[in-house]
C-alpha positions in Angstrom: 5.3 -10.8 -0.6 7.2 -13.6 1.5 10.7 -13.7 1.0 13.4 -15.7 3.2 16.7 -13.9 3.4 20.0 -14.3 5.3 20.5 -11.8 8.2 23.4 -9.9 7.1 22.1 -9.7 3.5 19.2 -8.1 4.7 20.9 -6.1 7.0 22.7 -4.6 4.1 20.1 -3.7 2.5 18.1 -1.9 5.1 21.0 0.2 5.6 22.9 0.7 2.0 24.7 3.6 4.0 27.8 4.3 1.3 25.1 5.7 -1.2 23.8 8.3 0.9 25.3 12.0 2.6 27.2 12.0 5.3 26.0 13.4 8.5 22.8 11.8 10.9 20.1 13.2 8.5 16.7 13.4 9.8 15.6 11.5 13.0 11.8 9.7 13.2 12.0 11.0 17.1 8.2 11.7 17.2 6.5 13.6 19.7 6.3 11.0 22.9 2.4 10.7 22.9 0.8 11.0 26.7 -1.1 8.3 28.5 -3.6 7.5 27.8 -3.2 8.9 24.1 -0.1 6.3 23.7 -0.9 5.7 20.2 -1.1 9.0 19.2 -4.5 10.5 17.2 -5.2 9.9 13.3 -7.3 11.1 11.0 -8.6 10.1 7.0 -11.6 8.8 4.6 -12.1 12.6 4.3 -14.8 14.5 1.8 -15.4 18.0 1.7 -17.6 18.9 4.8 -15.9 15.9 7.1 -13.0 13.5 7.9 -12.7 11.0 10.7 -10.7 11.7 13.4 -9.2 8.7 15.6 -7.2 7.8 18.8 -6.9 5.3 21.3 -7.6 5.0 25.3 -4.8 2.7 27.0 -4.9 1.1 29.8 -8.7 1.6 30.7 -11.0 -1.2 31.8 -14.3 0.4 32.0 -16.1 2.5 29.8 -14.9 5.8 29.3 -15.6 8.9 28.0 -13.1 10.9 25.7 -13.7 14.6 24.4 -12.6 16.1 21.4 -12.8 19.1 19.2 -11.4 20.3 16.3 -10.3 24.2 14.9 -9.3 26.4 12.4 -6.2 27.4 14.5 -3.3 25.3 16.2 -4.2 27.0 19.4 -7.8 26.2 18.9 -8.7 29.8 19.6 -11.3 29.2 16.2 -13.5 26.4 16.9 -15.6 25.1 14.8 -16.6 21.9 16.4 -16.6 19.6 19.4 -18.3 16.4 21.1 -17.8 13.5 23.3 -17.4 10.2 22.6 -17.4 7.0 25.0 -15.4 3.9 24.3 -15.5 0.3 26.2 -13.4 -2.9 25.7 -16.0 -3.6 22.1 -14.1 -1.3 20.4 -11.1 -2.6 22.0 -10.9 1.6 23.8 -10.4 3.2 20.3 -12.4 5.8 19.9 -13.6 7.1 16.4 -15.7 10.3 15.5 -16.9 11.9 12.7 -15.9 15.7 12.7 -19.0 17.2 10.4 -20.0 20.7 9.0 -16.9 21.7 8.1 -15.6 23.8 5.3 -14.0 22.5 1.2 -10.2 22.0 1.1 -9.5 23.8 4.5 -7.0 22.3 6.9 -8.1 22.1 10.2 -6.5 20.8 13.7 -7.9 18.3 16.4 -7.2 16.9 19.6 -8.6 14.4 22.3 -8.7 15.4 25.9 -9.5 12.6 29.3 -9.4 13.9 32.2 -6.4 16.7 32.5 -4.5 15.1 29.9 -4.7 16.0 26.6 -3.5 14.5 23.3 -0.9 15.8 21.1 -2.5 18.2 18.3 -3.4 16.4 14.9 -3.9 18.1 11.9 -6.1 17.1 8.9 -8.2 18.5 6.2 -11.3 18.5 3.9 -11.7 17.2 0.2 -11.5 20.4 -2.0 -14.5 21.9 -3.8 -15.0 23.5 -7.4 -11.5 24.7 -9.0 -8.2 23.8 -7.7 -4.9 24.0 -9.5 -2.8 21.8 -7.7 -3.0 18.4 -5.8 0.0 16.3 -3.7 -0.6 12.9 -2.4 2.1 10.2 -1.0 1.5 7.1 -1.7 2.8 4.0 0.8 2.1 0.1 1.1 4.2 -2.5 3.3 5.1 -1.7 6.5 6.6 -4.3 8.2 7.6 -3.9 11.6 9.8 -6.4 11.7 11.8 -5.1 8.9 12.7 -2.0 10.5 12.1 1.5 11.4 9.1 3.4 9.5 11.2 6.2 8.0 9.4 6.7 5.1 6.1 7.6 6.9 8.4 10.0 9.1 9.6 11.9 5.5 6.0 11.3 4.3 4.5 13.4 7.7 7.6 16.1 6.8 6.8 16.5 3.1 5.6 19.8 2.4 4.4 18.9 -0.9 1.9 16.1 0.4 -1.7 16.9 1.5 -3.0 13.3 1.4 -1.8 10.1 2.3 -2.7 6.8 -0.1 -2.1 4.0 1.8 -2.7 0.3 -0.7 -2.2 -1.8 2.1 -0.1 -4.0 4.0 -0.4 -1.8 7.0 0.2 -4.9 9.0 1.7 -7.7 8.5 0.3 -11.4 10.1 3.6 -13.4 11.0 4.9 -14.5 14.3 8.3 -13.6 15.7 9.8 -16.8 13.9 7.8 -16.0 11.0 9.5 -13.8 7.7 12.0 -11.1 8.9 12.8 -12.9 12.4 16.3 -12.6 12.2 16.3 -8.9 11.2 13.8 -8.6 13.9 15.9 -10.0 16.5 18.8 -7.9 15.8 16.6 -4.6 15.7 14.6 -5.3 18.5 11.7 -5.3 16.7 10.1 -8.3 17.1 6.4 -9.0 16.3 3.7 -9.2 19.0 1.9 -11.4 20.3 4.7 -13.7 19.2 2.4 -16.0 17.3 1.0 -15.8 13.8 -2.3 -14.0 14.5 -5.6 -15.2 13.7 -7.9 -14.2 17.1 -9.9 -10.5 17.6 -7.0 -10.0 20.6 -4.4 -11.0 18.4 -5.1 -8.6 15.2 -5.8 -5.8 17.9 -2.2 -6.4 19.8 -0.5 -5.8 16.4 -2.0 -2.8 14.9 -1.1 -1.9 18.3 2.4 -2.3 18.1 2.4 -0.7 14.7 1.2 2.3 15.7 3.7 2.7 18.4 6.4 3.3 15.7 7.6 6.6 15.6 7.7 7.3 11.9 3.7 5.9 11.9 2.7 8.0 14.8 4.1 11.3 13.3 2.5 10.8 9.8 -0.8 9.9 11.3 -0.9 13.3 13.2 0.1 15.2 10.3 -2.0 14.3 7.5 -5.4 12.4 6.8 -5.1 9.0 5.6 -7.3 7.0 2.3 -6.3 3.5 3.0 -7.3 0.3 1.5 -6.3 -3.0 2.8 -4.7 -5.9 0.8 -3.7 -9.3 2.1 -1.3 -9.0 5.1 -3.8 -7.0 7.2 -5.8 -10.9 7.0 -3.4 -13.1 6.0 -1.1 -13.8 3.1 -2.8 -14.2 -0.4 -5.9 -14.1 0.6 -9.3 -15.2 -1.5 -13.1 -15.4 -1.1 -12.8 -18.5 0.5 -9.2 -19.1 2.0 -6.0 -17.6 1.9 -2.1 -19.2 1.2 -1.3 -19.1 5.2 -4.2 -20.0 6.3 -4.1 -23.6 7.8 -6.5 -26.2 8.8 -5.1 -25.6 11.9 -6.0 -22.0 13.0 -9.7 -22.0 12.6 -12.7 -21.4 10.2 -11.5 -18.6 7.8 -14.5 -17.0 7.9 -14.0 -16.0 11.4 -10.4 -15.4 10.5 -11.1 -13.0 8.4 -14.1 -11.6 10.2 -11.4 -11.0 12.9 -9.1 -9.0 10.9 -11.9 -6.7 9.6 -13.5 -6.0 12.5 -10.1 -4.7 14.3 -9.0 -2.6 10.8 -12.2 -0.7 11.1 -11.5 -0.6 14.6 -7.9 0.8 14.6 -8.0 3.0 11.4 -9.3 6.3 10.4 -12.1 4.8 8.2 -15.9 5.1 8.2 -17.9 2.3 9.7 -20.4 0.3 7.6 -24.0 1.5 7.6 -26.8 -0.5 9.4 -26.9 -2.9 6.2 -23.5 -2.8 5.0 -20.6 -5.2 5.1 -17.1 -4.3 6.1 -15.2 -6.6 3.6 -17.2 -3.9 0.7 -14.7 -1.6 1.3 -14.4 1.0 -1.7 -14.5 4.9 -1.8 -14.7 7.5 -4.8 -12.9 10.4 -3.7 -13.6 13.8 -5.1 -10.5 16.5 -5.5 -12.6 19.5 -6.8 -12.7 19.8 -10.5 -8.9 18.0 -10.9 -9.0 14.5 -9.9 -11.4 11.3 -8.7 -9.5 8.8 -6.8 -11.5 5.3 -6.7 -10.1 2.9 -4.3 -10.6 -1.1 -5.4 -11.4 -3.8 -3.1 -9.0 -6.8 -4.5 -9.1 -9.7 -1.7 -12.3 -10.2 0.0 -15.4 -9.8 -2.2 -14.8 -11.1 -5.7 -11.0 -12.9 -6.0 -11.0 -16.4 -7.0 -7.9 -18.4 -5.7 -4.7 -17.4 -7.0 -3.2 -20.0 -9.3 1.0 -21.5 -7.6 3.6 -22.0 -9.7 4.8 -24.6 -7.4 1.6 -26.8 -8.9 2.4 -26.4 -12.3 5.8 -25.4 -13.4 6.9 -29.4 -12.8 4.7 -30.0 -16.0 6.3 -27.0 -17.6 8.7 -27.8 -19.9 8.5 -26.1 -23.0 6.8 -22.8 -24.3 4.1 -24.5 -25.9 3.3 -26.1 -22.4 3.4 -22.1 -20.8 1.2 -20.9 -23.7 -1.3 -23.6 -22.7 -1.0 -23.2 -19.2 -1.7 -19.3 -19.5 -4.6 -20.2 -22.0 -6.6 -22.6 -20.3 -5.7 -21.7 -16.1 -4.9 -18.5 -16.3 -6.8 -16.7 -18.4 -9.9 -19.4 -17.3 -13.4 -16.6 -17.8 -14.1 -17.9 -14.7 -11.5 -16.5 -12.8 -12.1 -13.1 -11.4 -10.7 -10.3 -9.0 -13.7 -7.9 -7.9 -16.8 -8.4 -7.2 -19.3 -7.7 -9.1 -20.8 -4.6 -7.0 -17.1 -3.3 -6.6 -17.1 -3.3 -10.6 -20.7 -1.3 -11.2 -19.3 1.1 -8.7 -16.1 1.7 -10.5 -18.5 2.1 -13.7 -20.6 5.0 -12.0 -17.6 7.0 -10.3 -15.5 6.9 -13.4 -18.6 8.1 -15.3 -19.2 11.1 -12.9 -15.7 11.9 -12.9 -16.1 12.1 -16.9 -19.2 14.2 -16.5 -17.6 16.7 -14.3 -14.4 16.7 -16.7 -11.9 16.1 -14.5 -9.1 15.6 -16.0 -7.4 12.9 -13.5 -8.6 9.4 -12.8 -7.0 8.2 -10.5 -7.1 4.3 -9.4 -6.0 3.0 -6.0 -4.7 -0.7 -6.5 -3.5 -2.5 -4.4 -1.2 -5.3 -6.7 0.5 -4.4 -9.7 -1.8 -4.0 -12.9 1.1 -4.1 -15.9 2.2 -7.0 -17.6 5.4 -8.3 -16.3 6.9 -11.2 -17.8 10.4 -13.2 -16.3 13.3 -11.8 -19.0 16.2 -14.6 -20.2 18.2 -15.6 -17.5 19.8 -18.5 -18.7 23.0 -17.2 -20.5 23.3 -14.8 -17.2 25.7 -14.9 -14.4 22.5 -15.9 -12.5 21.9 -19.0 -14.2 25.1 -20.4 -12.9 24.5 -18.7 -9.1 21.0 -20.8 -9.2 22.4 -24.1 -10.4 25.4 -23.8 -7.3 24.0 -25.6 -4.0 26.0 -24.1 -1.8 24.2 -20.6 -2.9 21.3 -19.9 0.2 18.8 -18.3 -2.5 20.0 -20.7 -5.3 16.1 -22.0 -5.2 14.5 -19.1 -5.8 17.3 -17.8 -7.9 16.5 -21.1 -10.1 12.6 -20.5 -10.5 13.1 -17.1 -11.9 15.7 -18.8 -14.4 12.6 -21.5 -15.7 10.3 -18.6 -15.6 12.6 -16.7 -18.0 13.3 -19.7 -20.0 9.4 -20.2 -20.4 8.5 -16.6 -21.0 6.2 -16.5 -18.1 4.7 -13.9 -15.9 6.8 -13.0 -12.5 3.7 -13.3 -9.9 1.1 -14.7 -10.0 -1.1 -13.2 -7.4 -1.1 -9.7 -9.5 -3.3 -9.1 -12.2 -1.2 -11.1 -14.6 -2.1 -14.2 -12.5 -6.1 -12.8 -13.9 -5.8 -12.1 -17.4 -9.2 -11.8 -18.6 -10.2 -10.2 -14.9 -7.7 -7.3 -15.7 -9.4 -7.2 -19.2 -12.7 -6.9 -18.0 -11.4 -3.8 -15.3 -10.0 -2.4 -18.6 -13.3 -2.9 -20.3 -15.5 -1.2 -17.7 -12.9 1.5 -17.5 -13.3 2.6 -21.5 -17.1 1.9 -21.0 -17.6 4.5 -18.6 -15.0 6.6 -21.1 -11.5 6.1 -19.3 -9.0 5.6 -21.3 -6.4 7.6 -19.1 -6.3 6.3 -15.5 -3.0 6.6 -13.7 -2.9 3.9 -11.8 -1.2 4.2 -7.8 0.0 0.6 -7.0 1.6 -1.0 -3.7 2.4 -5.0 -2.8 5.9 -5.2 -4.9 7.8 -3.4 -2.2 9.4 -2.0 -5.3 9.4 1.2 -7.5 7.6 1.2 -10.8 6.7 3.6 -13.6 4.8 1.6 -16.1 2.2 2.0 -19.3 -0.5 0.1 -19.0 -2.5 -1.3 -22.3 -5.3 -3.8 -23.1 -4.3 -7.2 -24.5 -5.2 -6.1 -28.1 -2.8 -2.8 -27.7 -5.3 -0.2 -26.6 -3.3 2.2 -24.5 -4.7 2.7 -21.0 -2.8 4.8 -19.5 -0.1 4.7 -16.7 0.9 2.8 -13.3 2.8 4.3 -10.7 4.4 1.8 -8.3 5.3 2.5 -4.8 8.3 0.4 -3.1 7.6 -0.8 1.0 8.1 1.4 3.8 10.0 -1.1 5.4 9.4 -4.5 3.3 12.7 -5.5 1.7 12.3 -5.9 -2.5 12.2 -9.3 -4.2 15.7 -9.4 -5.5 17.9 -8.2 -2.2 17.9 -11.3 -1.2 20.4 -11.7 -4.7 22.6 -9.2 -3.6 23.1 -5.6 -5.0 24.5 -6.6 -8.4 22.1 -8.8 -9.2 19.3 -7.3 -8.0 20.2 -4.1 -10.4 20.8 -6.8 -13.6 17.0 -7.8 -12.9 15.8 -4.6 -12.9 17.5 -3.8 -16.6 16.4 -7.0 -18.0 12.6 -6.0 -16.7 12.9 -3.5 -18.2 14.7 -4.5 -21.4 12.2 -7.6 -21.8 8.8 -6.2 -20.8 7.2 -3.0 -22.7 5.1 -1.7 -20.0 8.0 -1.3 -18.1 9.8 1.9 -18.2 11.4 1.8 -14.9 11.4 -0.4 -11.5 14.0 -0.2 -8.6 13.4 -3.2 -5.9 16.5 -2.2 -4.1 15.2 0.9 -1.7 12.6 1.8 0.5 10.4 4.9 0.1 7.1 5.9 -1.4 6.3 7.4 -3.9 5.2 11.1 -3.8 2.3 12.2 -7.1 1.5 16.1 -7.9 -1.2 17.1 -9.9 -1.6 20.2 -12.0 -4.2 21.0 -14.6 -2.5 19.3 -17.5 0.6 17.8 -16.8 1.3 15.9 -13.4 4.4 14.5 -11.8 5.9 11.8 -10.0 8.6 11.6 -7.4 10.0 8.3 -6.1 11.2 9.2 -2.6 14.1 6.9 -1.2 14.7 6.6 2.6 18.8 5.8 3.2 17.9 3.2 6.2 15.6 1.6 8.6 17.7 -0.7 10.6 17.4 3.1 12.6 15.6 5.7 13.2 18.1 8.7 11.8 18.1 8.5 8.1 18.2 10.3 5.0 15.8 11.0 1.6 16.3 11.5 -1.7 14.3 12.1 -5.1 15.6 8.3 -6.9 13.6 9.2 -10.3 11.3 12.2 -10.7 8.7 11.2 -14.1 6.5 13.8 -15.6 3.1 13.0 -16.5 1.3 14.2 -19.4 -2.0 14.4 -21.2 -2.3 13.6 -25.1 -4.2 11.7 -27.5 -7.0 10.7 -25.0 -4.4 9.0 -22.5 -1.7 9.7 -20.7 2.3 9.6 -21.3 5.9 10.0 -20.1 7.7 13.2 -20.5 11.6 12.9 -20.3 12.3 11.4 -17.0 14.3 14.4 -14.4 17.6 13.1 -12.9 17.8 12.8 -9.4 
């Protein structure tokens, strides 16, 4: 998402401090990590007997060795295993074990140790085996660090409800410092390095770097395993098979591009390498929660997308609805188009399948972009209308796309599933092949809340989606101002009937439990994150429930 706003529009919006308690609320003040450990320790991609356990080795030059161990205990008086590791300038001095042999569902704690100094204490823990009762994940996407502070992963690391961190992507994000967010980056101090767009090995490496020196991200790392999955801002914006939007003729082969971005992701995050023969763009998992849940992680940009389609080439030639119902027809919904490869899609087949055999009763999908259909409502008779067509208004452009979109029914992105019609159909189709029906689906991108239903195009329910807005990305419509950004989210929801709620005014994530028949969700608000003291709050708490061979809302709890 690349939104231009004004400064002090933005500003507002990062710290919307009239809505929230008074007092200094909690403070992302993270432990201060030791050299060499300055980027603290992480750990994720668990299963049951193992997880990956992470740091980094600053300032070194030569290669060096790194010990570690992990235990039962936080004193590590119960051991249960240990190792050395050595790390050079290839790896760019991460370093990156696998801690094996350990027990189902048990939480365990690690540490890294060079020299006398050792690293702060992690802590982590398995997949669970057999029967469980009871399963918490947060879910997160879009942290900018330009945009601010990382709060949310601060109240995500203090969560007592969470055991497992979802992360959909947008870990990272490419621009320079005069790229998207420089204004609010130059008031906060926060601006992006190296000060260029990035596109070289050195270049990804220095910012995931700097992201990790945030507070909010260092405490959440050492306090819970991560599952991420990339999605485009970790490479570039709107990526595809073979280019991406801002990717220019300028910066290189995007091969290489992208070949750069990869190879420093797998190098920086708590992720299992490729095998001997495997490729790190085929990056999907099938995690196993006991007898409860199977979480299957997608792979949307780098193996199977075709280009995304622009409104900026077509809506010129748009002027009635009979021109959008042939544009959708024959572009979008072209058979050709797709979104995952085809390897990514027989995969999804066999996991969903073997969570069916061993009956449990969650599927769970980790998507990266939002699955529902989500079409522009009427604007024209709106208060809006006449703000878009006023030149003297600084968002009066975009203000006046979404108008035409409303006016010709269209959908609101295009680079979601909704810009891949019959793509999305054919996920639906292998889903109810391999007897899925049910999935609740965890989505990021937006930088906005949503709680949708999710059905094929003939009607067949397929369940639910479950939105998560940025940590620090701002939402698509601040840049209207706080009345109109609430007007769009009632007319989204008025218009579109797979949606049942969205928020694009706040900053969070979104926090899922699990039980055996009845599951809920909790979209977590942080107050601010032009700082690092802030408050949370519950927004919208959804419960989740089982019947008729998919799932449904119960009565929505007030915050």
């Amino acid at each position: 998402m690349t939104i231009s706003s004004t400064r002090r529009r933005v500003l507002l919006g990062l710290t919307a401090a009239a809505a929230w308690p008074a007092g200094a609320g909690r403070t992302a003040a993270a432990v201060s990590d030791p050299a060499p450990f300055l980027h603290g320790v992480a750990s994720g991609d668990p299963d049951a007997t193992s997880v990956v356990l992470w740091t980094r080795v600053s300032g070194a030059d030569r290669p060096t060795i790194v010990s570690w161990e992990a235990a039962r205990d936080e004193a590590f008086a119960d051991a249960v295993t240990a190792g050395t590791v050595t790390t050079d300038a290839r790896r760019d001095f991460t370093v990156k074990v696998i801690a094996r042999n350990l027990d189902p569902g048990q939480r365990y704690f690690y540490r890294f140790r060079m020299g006398s100094v050792t690293s702060r204490v992690g802590r982590t823990r398995t997949l669970p085996a057999g029967h469980i009762e009871r399963l918490g994940i947060a879910v997160a996407s879009c942290s900018n660090y330009a945009f601010g502070h990382f709060n949310a992963y601060d109240a995500i690391a203090r969560d007592p409800e969470v055991e497992f961190v979802l992360h959909l992507g947008d870990y990272i994000y490419e621009y320079g410092r005069d790229g998207w967010g420089a204004t609010v980056a130059m008031a906060l101090g926060r601006e992006h390095q190296p000060p260029h767009e990035i596109v070289t090995l050195d270049d990804y490496r220095i910012r995931h770097a700097q992201y990790k020196g945030d507070a909010g991200a260092r405490a959440m790392h050492a306090a819970l395993p991560m599952i991420p999955i990339w999605d485009d801002h970790e490479s570039t914006n709107n990526p595809w098979m073979s280019g991406a939007e801002n990717h220019q003729a300028d910066e290189g082969d995007w091969d290489s591009r992208r070949r750069n971005a990869l190879r420093a992701y797998y190098e920086w995050m708590p992720i299992r390498d490729p095998g001997p023969h495997g490729m790190r763009s085929a990056y999907w998992r099938h995690f196993e929660f006991g007898d409860l849940a199977s979480l299957i992680t997608l792979e949307t940009r780098h193996t199977g997308r075709s280009r995304q389609i622009e409104y900026a080439e077509h809506l010129p030639s748009l002027a009635t609805r009979d021109d959008a119902v042939r544009f959708e027809q024959e572009v979008l919904a072209a058979p050709d188009r797709h979104m995952l490869a085809d390897e990514m899609t027989a995969f999804l087949r066999r996991a969903l399948a073997g969570a069916v055999a061993a009956d449990r009763p969650w599927r769970l999908i980790g998507n990266q972009i939002p699955l529902a259909r989500v079409r522009v409502p009427p604007l024209h008779e709106t208060p809006l209308a006449a703000r878009a067509a006023d030149p003297a208004y600084p968002a009066a452009a975009a203000l006046a796309e979404l108008v035409q979109l409303g006016r010709l029914q269209l959908p609101i992105y295009l680079d979601t599933w909704d810009g891949y019609p019959a793509a999305r159909e054919e996920f639906y189709a292998a889903c109810a092949a391999s007897g899925v029906t049910d999935l609740l689906v965890l989505t990021g991108d937006s930088h906005a809340f949503w709680a949708n239903r999710l059905a094929t195009a003939s009607g067949r329910p397929m369940g639910l989606e479950l939105g998560t807005a940025g940590i620090s990305s701002p939402g698509d419509f601040e840049r209207f101002g706080s009345a109109a950004s609430s007007l769009l989210d009632q007319r989204l929801v008025a218009h579109n009937p797979e949606v049942v709620w969205t928020d694009n005014t706040h900053r969070g994530y979104l926090r899922v439990v699990l039980e055996r028949s009845v599951a809920r969700a909790d979209f977590v608000a942080v107050s601010r994150v032009d700082r690092p003291e802030y408050h949370s709050r519950v927004l919208r708490s959804d419960r989740i429930l089982r019947q008729n061979g998919t799932l449904a809302y119960g009565p929505a709890e007030p915050a």
